[in-house]
C-alpha positions as CSV (number, residue, x, y, z in Angstrom):
1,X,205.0,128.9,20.5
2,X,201.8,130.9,21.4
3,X,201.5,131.9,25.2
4,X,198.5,130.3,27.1
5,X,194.9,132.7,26.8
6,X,194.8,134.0,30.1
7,X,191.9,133.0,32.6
8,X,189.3,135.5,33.9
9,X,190.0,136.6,37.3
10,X,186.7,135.5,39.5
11,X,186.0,139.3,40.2
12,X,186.1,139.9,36.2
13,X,183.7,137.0,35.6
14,X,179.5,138.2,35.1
15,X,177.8,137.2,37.3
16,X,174.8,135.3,36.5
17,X,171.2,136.9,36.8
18,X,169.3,135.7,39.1
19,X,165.7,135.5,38.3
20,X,163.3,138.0,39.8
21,X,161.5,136.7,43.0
22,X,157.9,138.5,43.3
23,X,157.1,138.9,47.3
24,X,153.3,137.8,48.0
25,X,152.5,140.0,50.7
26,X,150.8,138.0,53.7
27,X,147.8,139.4,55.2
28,X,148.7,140.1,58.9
29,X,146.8,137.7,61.4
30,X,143.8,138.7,63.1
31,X,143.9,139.1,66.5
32,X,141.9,136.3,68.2
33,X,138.6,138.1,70.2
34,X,139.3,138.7,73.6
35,X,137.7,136.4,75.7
36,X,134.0,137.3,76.7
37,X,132.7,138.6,80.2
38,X,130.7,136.7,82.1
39,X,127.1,137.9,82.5
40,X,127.6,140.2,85.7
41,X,124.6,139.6,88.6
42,X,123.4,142.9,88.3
43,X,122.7,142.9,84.5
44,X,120.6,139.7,85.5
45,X,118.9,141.0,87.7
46,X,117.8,144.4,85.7
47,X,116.3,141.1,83.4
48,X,113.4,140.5,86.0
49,X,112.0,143.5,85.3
50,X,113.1,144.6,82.3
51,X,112.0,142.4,79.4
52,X,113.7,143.4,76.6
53,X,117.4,142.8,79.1
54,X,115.3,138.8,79.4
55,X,115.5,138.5,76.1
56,X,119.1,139.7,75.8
57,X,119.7,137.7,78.4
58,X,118.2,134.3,77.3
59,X,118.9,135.1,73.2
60,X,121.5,137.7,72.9
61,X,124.3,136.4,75.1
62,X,125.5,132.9,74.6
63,X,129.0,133.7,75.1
64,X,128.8,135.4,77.5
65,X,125.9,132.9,79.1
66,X,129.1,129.9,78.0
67,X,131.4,132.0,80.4
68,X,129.1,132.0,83.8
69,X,129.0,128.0,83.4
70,X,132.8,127.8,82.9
71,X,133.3,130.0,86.0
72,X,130.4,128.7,87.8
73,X,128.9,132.7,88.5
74,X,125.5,133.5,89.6
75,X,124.4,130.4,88.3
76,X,121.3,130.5,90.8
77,X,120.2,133.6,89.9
78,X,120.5,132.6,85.8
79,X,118.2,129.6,86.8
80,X,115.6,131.4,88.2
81,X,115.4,134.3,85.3
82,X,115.1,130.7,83.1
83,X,112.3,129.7,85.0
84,X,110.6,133.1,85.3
85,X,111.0,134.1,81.6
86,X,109.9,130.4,80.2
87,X,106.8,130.8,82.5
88,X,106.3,134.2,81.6
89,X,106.7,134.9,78.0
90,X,104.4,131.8,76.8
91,X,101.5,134.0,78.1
92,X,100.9,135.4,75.2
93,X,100.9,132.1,72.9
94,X,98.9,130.6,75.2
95,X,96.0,133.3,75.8
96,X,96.4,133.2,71.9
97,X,95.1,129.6,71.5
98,X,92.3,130.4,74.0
99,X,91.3,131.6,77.5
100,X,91.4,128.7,79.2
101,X,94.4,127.4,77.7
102,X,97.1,130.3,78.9
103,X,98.8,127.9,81.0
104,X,99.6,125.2,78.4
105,X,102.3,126.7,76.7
106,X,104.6,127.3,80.0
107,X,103.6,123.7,81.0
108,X,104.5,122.2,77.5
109,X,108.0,123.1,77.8
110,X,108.8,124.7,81.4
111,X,107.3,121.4,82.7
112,X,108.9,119.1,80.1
113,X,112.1,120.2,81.0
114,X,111.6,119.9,84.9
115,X,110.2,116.3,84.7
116,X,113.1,115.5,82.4
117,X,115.8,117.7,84.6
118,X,117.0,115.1,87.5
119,X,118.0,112.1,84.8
120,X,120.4,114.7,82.9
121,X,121.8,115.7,86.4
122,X,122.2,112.0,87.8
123,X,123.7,110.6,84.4
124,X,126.0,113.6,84.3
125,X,127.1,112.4,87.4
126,X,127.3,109.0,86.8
127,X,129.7,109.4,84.0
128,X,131.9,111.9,85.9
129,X,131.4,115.2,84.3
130,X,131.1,117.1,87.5
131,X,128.9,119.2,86.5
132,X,126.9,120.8,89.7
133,X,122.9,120.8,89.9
134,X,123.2,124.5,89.1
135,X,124.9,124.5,85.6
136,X,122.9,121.6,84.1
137,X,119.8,123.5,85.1
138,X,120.9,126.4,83.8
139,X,121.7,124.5,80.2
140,X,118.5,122.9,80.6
141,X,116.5,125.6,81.3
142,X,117.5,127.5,78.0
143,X,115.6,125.5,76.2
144,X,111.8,126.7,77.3
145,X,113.3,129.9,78.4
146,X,114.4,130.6,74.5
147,X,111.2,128.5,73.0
148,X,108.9,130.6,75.1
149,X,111.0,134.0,73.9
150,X,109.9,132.9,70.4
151,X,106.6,132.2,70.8
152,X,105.9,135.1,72.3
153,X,107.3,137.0,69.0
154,X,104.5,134.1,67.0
155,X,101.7,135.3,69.6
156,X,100.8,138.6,66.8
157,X,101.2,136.4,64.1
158,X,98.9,133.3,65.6
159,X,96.5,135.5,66.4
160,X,96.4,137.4,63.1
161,X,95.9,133.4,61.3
162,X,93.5,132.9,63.7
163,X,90.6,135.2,62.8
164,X,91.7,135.5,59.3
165,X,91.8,131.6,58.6
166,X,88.3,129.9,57.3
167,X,86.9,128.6,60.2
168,X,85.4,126.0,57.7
169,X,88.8,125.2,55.6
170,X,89.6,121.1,55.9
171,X,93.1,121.6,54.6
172,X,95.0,123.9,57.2
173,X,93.6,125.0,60.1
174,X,95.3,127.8,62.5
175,X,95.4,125.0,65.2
176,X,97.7,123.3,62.6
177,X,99.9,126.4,62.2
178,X,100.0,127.1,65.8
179,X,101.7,123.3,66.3
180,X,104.3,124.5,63.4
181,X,105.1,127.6,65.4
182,X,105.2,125.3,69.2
183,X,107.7,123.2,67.2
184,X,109.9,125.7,65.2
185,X,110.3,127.6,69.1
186,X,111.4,124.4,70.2
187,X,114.0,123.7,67.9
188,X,115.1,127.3,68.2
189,X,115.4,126.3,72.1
190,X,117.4,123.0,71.6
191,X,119.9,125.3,69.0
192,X,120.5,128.2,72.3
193,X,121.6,124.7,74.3
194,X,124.1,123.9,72.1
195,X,125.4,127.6,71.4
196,X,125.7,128.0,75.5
197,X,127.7,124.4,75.7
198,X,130.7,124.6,76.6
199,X,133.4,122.3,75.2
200,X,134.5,119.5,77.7
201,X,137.6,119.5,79.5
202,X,140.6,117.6,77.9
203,X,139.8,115.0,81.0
204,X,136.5,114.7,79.6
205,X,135.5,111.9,77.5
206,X,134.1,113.7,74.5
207,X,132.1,110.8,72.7
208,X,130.2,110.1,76.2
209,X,129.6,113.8,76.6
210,X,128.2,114.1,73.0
211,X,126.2,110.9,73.8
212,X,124.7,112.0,77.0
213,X,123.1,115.2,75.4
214,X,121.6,113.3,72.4
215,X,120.0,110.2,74.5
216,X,118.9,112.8,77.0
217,X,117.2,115.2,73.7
218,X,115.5,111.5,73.2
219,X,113.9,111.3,76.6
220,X,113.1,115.1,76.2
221,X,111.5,115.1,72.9
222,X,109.4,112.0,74.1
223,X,108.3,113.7,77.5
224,X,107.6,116.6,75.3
225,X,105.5,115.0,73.0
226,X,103.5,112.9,75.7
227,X,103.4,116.7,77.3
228,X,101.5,118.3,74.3
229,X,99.1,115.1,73.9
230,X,98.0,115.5,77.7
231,X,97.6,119.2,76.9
232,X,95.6,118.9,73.7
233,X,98.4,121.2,71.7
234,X,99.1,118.7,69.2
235,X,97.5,115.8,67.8
């Protein structure tokens, strides 16, 4: 009788191949950037008479600018550079456009936003944002502070149009490319607002937040455009 075959020990048996498993390396993770400083009081206050720091100021630093809102520092002294830069550097546009018209340009928008200032404050209020007089005018004041940055960088080119353009052309007029350049500063003004907003708090309502900024851009724009009608800058 043949003897049973014997069975293969489980050490003896192969063991089966496993297949080959190719390791995607994973790019390490960027560190997220450190958290910005606020703008300190003395860099601001180099800004009043340094223009080129104004600029950096107004333009250059809207992180930084976002962190003095959150932390509610030197606030009043950011509003008054606002004020004093908006005023100041529409000169040039404005001596541009004519002699007796230097002043327009600082009224067109510094004004604007003054007239239209206390209905963002008390509607803030009213819908419980607690934001303090100071931060909303700080918000609201970058927009003629950073339109009248820019049209102080048009002034060479408006005046270059001006006394190259045919005085006797029907079609475009340097009047009519000086009202492109008031409105492209303008919406360069309204996109600094939104870069130096800060993101509500979680207890914030964000729809009513989003809504107050865009009815109050409303009023603004409307104000503004009543602004440059009174002022003869547009048509």
């Amino acid at each position: 009788m043949d003897e049973p075959l014997p069975r293969p020990s489980p050490e003896s048996a192969p063991t089966p191949r496993t297949p080959d498993v190719v390791e995607i390396p994973v790019p390490p993770r960027r560190p997220p950037p450190p958290p910005q400083e606020p703008l300190a009081e003395s860099e601001v206050a180099t800004a009043f008479w340094n223009p080129v720091r104004a600029i950096d100021v107004v333009l250059a630093s809207p992180g930084r600018l976002k962190e003095n809102l959150a932390q509610s520092r030197g606030l009043t002294v950011l509003a008054v550079l606002m004020m004093i830069t908006a005023a100041l550097f529409a000169l040039p546009f404005g001596f541009v456009m004519g002699v007796d018209a230097w002043w327009k340009i600082a009224v067109f928008y510094l004004g604007s936003t003054l007239i239209c200032l206390p209905s963002l404050y008390v509607f803030s209020a009213y819908l419980g944002f607690g934001s303090s007089l100071s931060r909303i005018a700080v918000l609201a004041l970058t927009i003629p502070a950073s339109a009248a940055v820019f049209t102080a960088g048009f002034a060479p080119i408006l005046a270059f149009v001006k006394h190259t353009f045919d005085v006797g052309s029907k079609q475009v007029s340097w009047q009519d490319v000086s009202v492109v350049l008031l409105w492209t500063s303008l919406f360069a003004g309204l996109v600094q607002l939104w870069r130096c907003l800060r993101t509500p708090s979680i207890d914030t309502h964000l729809v009513l937040f989003v809504i107050l900024w865009i009815a109050w851009h409303g009023v603004f724009l409307f104000v503004l455009a009543r602004m440059g009608h009174v002022l003869g800058l547009v048509s």
